[in-house]
C-alpha positions as CSV (number, residue, x, y, z in Angstrom):
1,X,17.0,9.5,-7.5
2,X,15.2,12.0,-6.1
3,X,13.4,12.1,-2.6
4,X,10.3,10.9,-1.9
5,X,7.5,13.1,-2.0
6,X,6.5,14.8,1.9
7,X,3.7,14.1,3.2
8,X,2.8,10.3,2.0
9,X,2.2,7.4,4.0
10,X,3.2,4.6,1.2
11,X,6.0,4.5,-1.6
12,X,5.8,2.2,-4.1
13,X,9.2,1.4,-6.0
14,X,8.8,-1.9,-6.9
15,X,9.5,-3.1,-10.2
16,X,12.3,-0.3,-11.2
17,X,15.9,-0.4,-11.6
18,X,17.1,0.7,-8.3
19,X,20.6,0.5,-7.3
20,X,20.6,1.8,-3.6
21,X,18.7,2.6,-1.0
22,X,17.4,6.2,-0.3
23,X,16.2,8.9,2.3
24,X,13.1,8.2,4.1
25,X,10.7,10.9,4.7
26,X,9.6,10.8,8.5
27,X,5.7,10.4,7.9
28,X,6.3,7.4,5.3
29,X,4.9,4.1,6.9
30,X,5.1,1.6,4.1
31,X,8.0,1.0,1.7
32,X,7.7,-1.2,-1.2
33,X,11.2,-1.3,-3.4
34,X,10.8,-5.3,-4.3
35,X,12.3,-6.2,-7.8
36,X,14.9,-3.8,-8.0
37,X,18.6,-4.3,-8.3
38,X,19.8,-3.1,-4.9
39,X,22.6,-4.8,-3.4
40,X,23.1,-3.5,0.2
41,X,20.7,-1.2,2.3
42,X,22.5,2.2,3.5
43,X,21.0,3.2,6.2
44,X,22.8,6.5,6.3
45,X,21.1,7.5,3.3
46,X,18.1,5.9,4.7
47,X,18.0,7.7,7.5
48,X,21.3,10.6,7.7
49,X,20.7,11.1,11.8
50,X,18.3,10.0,14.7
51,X,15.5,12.8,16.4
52,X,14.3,10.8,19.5
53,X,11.4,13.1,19.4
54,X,10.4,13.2,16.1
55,X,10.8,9.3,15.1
56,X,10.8,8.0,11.8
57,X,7.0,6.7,11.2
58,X,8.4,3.3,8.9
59,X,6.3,0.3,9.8
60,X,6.9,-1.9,6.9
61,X,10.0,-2.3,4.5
62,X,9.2,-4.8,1.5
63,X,11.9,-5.9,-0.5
64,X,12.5,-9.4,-2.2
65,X,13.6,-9.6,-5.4
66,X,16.6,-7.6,-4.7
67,X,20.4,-8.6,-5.1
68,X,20.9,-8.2,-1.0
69,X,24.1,-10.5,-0.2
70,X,24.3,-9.1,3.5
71,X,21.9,-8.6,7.0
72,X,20.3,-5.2,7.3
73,X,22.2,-3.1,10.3
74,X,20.4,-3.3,13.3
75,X,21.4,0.8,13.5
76,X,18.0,0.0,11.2
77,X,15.9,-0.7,13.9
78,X,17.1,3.0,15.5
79,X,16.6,5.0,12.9
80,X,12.9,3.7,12.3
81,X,12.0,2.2,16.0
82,X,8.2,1.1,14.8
83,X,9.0,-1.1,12.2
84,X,7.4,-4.1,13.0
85,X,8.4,-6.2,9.7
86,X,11.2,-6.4,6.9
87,X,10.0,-8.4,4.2
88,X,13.3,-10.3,2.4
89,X,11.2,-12.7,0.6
90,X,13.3,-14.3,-2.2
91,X,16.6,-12.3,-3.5
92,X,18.0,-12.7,-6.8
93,X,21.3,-14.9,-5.7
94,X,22.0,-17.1,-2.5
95,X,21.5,-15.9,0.7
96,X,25.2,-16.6,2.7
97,X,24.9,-19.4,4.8
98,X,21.7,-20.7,4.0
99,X,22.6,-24.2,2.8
100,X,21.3,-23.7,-0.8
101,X,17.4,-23.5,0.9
102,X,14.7,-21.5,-1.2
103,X,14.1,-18.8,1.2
104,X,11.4,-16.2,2.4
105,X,12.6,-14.8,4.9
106,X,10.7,-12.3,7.7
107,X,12.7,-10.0,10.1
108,X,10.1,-9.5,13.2
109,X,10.8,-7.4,15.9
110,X,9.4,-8.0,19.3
111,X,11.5,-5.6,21.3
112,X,10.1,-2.4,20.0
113,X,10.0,-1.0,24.1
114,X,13.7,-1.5,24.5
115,X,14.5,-0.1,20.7
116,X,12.3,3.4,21.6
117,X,14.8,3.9,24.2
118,X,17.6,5.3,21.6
119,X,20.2,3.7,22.4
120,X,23.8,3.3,21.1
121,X,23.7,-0.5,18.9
122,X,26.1,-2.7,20.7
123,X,24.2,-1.9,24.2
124,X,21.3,-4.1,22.5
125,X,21.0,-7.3,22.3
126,X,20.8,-9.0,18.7
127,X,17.7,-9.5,16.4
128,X,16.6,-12.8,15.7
129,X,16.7,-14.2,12.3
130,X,13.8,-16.5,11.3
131,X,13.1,-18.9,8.5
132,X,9.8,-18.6,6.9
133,X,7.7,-21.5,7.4
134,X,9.7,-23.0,10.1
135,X,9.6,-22.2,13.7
136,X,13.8,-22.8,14.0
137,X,15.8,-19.7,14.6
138,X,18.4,-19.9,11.7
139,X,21.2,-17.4,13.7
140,X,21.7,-13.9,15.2
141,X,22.7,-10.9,13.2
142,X,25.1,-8.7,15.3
143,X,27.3,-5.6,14.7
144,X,30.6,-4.8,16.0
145,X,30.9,-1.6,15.1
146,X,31.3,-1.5,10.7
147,X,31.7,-5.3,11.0
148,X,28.9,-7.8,10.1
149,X,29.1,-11.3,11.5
150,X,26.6,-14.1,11.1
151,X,26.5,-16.3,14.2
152,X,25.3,-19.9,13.6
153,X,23.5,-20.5,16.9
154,X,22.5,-24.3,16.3
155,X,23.6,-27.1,18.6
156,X,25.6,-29.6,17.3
157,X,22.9,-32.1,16.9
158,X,20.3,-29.9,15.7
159,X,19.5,-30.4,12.1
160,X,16.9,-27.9,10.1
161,X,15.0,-29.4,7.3
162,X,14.6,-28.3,3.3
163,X,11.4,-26.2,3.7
164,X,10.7,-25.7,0.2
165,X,8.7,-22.8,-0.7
166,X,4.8,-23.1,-0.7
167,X,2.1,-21.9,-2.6
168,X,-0.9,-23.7,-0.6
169,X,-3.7,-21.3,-0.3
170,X,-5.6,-23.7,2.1
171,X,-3.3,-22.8,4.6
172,X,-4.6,-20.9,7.7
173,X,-4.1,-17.3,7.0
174,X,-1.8,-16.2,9.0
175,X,0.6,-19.2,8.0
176,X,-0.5,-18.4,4.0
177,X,0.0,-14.8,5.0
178,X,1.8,-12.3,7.4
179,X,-0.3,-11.2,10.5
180,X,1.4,-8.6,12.8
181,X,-0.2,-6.1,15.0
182,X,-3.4,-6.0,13.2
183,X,-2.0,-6.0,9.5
184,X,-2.6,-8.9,7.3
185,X,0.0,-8.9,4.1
186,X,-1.4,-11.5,1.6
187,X,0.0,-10.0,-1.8
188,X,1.6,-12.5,-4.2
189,X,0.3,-15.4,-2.7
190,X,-2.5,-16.4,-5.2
191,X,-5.1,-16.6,-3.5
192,X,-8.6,-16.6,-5.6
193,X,-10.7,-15.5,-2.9
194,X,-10.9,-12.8,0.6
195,X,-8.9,-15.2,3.1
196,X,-10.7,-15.5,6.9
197,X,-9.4,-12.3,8.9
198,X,-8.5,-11.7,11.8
199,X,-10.9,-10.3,14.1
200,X,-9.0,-7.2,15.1
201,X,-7.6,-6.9,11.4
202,X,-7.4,-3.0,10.5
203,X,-5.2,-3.1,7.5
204,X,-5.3,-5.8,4.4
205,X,-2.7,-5.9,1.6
206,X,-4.2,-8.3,-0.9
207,X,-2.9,-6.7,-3.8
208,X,-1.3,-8.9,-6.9
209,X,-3.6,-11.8,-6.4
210,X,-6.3,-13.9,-8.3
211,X,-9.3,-12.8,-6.7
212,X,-12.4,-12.5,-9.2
213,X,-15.1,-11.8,-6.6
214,X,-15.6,-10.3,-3.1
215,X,-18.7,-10.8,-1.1
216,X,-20.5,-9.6,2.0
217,X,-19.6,-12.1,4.8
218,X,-15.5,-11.7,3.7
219,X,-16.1,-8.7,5.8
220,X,-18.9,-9.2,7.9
221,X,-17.4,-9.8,11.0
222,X,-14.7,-7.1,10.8
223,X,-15.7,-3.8,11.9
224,X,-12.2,-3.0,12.5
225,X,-11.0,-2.3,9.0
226,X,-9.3,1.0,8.4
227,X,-7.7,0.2,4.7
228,X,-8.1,-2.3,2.3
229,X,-5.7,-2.8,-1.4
230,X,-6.7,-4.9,-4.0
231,X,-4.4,-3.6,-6.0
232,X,-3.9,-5.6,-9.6
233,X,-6.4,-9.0,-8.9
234,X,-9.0,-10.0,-11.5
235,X,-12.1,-8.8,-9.4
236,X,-15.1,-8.1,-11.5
237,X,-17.8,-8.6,-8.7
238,X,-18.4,-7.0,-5.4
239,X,-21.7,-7.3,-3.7
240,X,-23.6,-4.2,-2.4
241,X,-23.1,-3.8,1.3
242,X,-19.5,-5.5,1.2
243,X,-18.1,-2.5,2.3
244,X,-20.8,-0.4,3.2
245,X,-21.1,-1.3,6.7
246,X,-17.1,-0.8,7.3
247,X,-17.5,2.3,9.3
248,X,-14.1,2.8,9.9
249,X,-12.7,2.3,6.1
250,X,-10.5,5.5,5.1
251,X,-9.0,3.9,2.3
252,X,-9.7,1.3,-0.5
253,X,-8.1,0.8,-3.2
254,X,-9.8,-1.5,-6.4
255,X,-7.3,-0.4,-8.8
256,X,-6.1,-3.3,-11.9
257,X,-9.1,-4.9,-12.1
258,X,-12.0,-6.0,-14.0
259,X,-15.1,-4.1,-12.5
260,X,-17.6,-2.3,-14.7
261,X,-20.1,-1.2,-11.5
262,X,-18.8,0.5,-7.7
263,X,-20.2,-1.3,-5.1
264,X,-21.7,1.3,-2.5
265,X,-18.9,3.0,-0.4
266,X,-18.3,3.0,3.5
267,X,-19.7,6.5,4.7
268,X,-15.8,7.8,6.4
269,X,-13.9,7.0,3.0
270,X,-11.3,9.5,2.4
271,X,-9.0,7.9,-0.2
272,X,-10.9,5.7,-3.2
273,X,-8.7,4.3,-6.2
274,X,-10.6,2.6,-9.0
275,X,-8.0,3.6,-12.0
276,X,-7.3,0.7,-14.6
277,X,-10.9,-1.0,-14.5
278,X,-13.4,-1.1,-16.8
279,X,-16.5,1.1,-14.9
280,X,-18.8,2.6,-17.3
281,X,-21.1,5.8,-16.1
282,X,-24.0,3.6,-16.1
283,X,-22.2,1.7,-13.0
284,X,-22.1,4.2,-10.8
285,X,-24.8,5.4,-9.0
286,X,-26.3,8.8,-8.9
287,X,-25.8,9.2,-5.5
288,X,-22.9,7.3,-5.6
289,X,-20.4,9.6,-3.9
290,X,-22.9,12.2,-2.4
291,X,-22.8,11.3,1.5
292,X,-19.1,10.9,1.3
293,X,-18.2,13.9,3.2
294,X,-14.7,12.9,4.3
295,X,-13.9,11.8,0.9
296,X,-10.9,13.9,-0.6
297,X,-8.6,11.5,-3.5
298,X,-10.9,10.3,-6.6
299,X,-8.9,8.1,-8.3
300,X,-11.0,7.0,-11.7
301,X,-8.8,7.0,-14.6
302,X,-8.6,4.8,-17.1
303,X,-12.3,3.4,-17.4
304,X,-14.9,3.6,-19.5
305,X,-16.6,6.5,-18.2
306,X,-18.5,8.8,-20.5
307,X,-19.5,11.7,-18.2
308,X,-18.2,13.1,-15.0
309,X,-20.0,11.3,-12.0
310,X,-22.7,13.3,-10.3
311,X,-22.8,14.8,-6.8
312,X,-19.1,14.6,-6.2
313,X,-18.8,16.3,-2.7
314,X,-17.3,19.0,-1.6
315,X,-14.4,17.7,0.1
316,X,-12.5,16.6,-2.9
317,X,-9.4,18.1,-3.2
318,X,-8.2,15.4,-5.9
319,X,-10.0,14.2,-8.7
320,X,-8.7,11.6,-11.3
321,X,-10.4,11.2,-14.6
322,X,-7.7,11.0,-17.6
323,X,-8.3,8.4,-20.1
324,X,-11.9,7.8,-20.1
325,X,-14.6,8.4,-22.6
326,X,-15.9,11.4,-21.3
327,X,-17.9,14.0,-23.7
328,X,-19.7,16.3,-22.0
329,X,-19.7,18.0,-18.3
330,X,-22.6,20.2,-16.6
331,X,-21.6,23.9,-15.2
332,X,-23.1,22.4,-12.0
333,X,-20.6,19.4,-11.6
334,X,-18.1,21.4,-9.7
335,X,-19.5,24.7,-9.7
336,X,-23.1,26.3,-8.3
337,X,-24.9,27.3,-11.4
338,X,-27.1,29.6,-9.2
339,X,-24.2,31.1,-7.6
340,X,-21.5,33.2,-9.4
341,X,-19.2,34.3,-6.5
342,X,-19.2,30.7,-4.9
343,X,-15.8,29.4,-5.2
344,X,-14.8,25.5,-4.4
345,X,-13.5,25.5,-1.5
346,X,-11.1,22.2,-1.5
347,X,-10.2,20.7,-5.1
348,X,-6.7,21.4,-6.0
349,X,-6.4,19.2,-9.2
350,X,-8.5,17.9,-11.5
351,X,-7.0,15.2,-14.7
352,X,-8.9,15.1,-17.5
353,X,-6.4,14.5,-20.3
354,X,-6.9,11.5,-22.6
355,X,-10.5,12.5,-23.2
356,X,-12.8,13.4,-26.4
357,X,-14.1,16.3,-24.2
358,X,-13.0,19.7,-25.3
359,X,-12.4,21.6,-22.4
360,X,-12.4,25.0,-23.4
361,X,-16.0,24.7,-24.3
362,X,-17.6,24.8,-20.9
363,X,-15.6,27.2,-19.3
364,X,-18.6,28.2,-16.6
365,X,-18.0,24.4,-15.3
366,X,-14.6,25.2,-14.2
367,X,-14.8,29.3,-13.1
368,X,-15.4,28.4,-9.5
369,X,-12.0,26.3,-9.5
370,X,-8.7,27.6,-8.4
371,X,-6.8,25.9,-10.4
372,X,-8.4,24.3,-14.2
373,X,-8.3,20.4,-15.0
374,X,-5.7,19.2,-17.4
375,X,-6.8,18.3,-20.8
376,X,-7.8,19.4,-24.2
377,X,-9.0,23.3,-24.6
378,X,-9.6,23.4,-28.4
């Protein structure tokens, strides 16, 4: 396959056909490659050599549902020195040594001091391997050069009970979910409501859930919030003001859900994703987007819409539209009707295939762009 894209913070790859692993761009910081077909993780593709001074930005590997029959290296934890957590989860097959036990398993690393350090793998010591929902360490994974051994580090009379796996979404939520160095990962767990945050929370992956509605106090005492995914729930209801007081939020995504309305947006958003819902024009405000001066990814495709929203702000650089209803666009929706020479000084690309709208019929709407929208011209 080919490499990832430069430049982006989060792949997604889950849900493919994957038989190996692949490079890793340096400025990538979450990985998702669940529900593939891979069978043992290569580092040296992963990661060909190690720059001690420009690291590899990895925080988060996700990939259960995989056929993995063998530990990760822990050259791993070299290569990408802030990861904070590999997500095994379930695999399709047994686990070695396991006893036959349902697992989901979490790889945490604590030493993240020592790792920065570079140094060669058999100066360090060993990575603890846990078992989800139990607080008994299951056995050390160490490397001998090539060779991987799996040390069973249980005393003799020391017995670990069947945990079996657990859906219980009254569970505290960082027992229910994973909580690490202010990142809460509650995707999958089918949860039909925001679980209670952490206070210093910054990041929340709820995505994949059953969530129908998100109100004002989920939030209300978390100031902290940076990003928020609610990627593919069943939300059709957010109150006003749930994230408008979030004055840090840079991202949100709301994509694969029900909503016909936007709730008003946090002033600092730069990244909003609302493709696959069901928002009509008449659901988003007038002003909706207006005071977002940071904002620069639009992601709105696949709605209802029937015009392009008003007062998009100049900091756009992407705008998202295809397969909507739209039918008819103003010369002053990207361009200044009053002002022939002015050219837009961000946008970059505009999608508007998969409309009714014939392009090529307003051509003084697009003659300030650099580059024209995709879609229909006659």
């Amino acid at each position: 396959m080919a490499a990832p894209v430069q430049g982006n913070s989060e792949l997604n790859l889950g849900h493919n056909k994957l038989k190996q692993t692949f490079y890793i761009p340096r400025s990538l910081q979450h990985l998702y490659i669940e529900d593939n077909d891979i069978e043992i993780v290569n580092i040296t593709l992963m990661c060909p050599f190690i720059d001690p001074v420009n690291t590899n930005q990895l925080t988060y590997i996700r990939m259960d549902q995989n056929k993995l029959t063998a530990p990760i290296s822990t050259y791993a934890f070299f290569c990408f020195p802030h990861i904070r957590i590999i997500y095994y989860g379930e695999q399709k097959g047994e686990l070695p040594n396991c006893n036959n036990v349902t697992k989901k398993v979490f790889f945490i690393v604590l030493t993240l001091a020592v790792l920065r350090q570079i140094t060669p793998p058999i100066q360090q010591e060993s990575f603890n391997f846990y078992d989800y929902d139990t607080d008994f360490i299951k056995g050390k994974m160490v490397q001998q050069d090539d060779e991987m051994k799996f040390k069973d580090v249980r005393k003799n009379d020391e017995s670990i009970p069947d945990v079996p796996p657990t859906k219980d979404t009254n569970l505290p939520t960082c027992l229910l979910c994973v909580c690490l160095s202010g990142s809460v990962y509650c995707e999958e767990t089918d949860i039909e409501s925001v679980p209670p945050l952490p206070k210093e929370t910054a990041y929340l992956y709820a995505r994949f859930n059953k969530i129908k509605k998100v109100v004002v106090s989920d939030f209300a005492d978390i100031p902290t919030l940076k990003r928020i995914d609610f990627t593919g729930n069943m939300i059709e209801v957010i109150e006003d003001g749930t994230f408008s007081k979030l004055l840090l939020l840079e991202e949100l995504s709301l994509a694969e859900n029900k909503l016909v309305k936007l709730p008003v947006l946090p002033p600092k958003l730069i990244t909003f994703n609302a493709n696959h819902n069901r928002i009509k024009s008449r659901g988003i405000k007038a002003n909706a987007f207006k005071k977002l001066t940071n904002l620069s990814h639009l992601y709105l495709g696949h709605n209802a819409l029937d015009s392009v929203p008003l007062n998009l702000p100049e900091s756009l650089c992407i705008l998202h539209l295809q397969f909507n209803n739209i039918t008819t666009i103003k010369d002053d929706t990207f361009c200044k009707s009053n002002n022939t020479r002015y050219v837009h000084p961000h946008m970059e690309e505009i999608r508007m295939e998969g409309n009714p709208i014939i392009l090529g019929k307003h051509p003084n709407a697009f003659s300030c762009l650099r580059t024209l929208p995709t879609g229909a011209y006659y």
